[in-house]
C-alpha positions as CSV (number, residue, x, y, z in Angstrom):
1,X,91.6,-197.9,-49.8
2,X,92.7,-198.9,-52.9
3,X,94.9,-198.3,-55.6
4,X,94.1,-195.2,-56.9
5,X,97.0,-192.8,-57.7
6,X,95.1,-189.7,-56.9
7,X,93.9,-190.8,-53.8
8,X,97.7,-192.2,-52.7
9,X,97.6,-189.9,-49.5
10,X,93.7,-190.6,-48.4
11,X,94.3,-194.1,-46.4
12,X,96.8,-191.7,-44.0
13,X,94.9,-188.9,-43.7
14,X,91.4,-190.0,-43.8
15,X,90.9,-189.2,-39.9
16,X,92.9,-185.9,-40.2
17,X,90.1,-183.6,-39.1
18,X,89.1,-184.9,-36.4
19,X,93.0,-185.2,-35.5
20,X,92.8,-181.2,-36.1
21,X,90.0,-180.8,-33.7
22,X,91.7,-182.8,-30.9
23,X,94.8,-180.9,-31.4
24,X,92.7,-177.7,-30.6
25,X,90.6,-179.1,-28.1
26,X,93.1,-180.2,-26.0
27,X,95.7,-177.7,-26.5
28,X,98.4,-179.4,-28.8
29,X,98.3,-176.5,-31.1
30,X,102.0,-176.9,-32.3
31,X,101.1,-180.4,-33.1
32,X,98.0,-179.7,-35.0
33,X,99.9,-176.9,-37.2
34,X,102.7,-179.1,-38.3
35,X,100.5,-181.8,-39.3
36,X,97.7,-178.9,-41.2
37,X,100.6,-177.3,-42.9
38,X,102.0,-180.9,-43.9
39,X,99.0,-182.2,-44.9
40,X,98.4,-178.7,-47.3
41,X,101.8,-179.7,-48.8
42,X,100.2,-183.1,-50.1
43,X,96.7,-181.6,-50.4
44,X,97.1,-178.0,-50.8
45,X,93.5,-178.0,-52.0
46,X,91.8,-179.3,-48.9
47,X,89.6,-176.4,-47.8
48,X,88.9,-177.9,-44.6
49,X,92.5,-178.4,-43.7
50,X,92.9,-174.6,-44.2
51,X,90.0,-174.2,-41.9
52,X,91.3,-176.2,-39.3
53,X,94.8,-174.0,-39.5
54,X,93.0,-170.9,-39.4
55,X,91.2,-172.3,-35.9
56,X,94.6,-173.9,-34.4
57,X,95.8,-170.1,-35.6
58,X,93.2,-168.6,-33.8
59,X,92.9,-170.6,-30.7
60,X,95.9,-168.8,-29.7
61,X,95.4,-165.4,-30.9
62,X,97.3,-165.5,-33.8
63,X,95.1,-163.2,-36.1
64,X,97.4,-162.8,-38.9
65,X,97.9,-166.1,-39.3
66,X,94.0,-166.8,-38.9
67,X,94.0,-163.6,-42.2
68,X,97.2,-165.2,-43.9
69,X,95.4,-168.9,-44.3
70,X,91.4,-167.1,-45.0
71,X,93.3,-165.0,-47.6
72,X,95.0,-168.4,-49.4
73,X,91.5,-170.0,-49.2
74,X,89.8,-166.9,-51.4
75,X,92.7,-166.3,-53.7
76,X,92.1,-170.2,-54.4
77,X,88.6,-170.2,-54.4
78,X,88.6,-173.0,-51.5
79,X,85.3,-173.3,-50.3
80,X,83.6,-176.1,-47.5
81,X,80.9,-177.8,-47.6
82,X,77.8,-176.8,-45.5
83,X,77.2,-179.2,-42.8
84,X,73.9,-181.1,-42.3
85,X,72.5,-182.6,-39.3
86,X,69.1,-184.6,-39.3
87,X,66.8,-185.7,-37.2
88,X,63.8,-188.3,-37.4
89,X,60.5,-187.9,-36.0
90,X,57.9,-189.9,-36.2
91,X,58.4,-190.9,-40.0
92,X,59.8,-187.5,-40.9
93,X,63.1,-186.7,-41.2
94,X,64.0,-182.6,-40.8
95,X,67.3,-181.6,-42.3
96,X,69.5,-178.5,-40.4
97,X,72.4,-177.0,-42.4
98,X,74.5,-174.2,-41.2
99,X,73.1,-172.0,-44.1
100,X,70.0,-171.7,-41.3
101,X,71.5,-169.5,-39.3
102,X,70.4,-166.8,-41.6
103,X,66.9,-167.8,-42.1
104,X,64.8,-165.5,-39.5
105,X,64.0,-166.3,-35.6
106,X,60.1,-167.2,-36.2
107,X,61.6,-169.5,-39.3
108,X,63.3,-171.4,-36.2
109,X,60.9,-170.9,-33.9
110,X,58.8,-172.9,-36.1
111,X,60.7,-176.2,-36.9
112,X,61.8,-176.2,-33.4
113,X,57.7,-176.1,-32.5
114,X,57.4,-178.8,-35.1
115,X,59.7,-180.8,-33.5
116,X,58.6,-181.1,-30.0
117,X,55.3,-181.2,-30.8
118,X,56.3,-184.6,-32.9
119,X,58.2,-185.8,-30.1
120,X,56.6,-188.9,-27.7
121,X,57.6,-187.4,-24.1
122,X,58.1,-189.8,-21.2
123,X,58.0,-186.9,-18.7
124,X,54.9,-185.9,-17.1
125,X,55.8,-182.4,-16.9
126,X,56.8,-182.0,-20.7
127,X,53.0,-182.8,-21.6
128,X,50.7,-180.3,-22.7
């Protein structure tokens, strides 16, 4: 992890999302807001951190708070990445970003047709 001064904090924090996500998931919520709003005092420009606080925040209905951290994040001009998933069929790969949830229903429709017809099914019943 190296030597690097600007990365000093990455070795201990490298798994903090996912740490987040438990926190939520299995109701630690204090514990996951101490350790976002630490880890913004080392980082204070890790958009995704800010995300996590605003879901531990909202996970128990604590709206302001959810407004308070979204708020910080614009002021700042935080912004996270959009995620990708792929998926490999045959020898094409199809890319899905969260930025599709926009694209229309027939746009959808489509790639998902494109997919199963690409797909090799075992399963009587799933052949045409």
């Amino acid at each position: 992890m190296g030597s690097d001064p600007d990365n000093a904090h990455a070795p201990k924090w490298c798994h903090m999302g996912s740490l987040l996500a438990s926190c939520r998931v299995h109701g630690s919520i204090s514990i996951g807001m101490q350790a976002a709003e630490h880890r913004l005092k080392l980082e204070p420009s890790c958009a995704a951190t800010h995300v996590q606080l605003a879901n531990l925040y909202g996970s128990i209905g604590c709206w302001d708070d959810v407004a308070r951290v979204r708020k910080v994040m614009k002021e700042r001009g935080l912004k996270t990445n959009i995620g990708c998933s792929w998926i490999e069929v045959g020898n094409k790969v199809y890319t899905f970003t969260a930025e599709n949830r926009s694209k229309s229903q027939s746009h959808m429709d489509h790639k998902y047709d494109v997919l199963i017809d690409g797909l090799d099914w075992d399963d009587p019943e799933h052949i045409s």
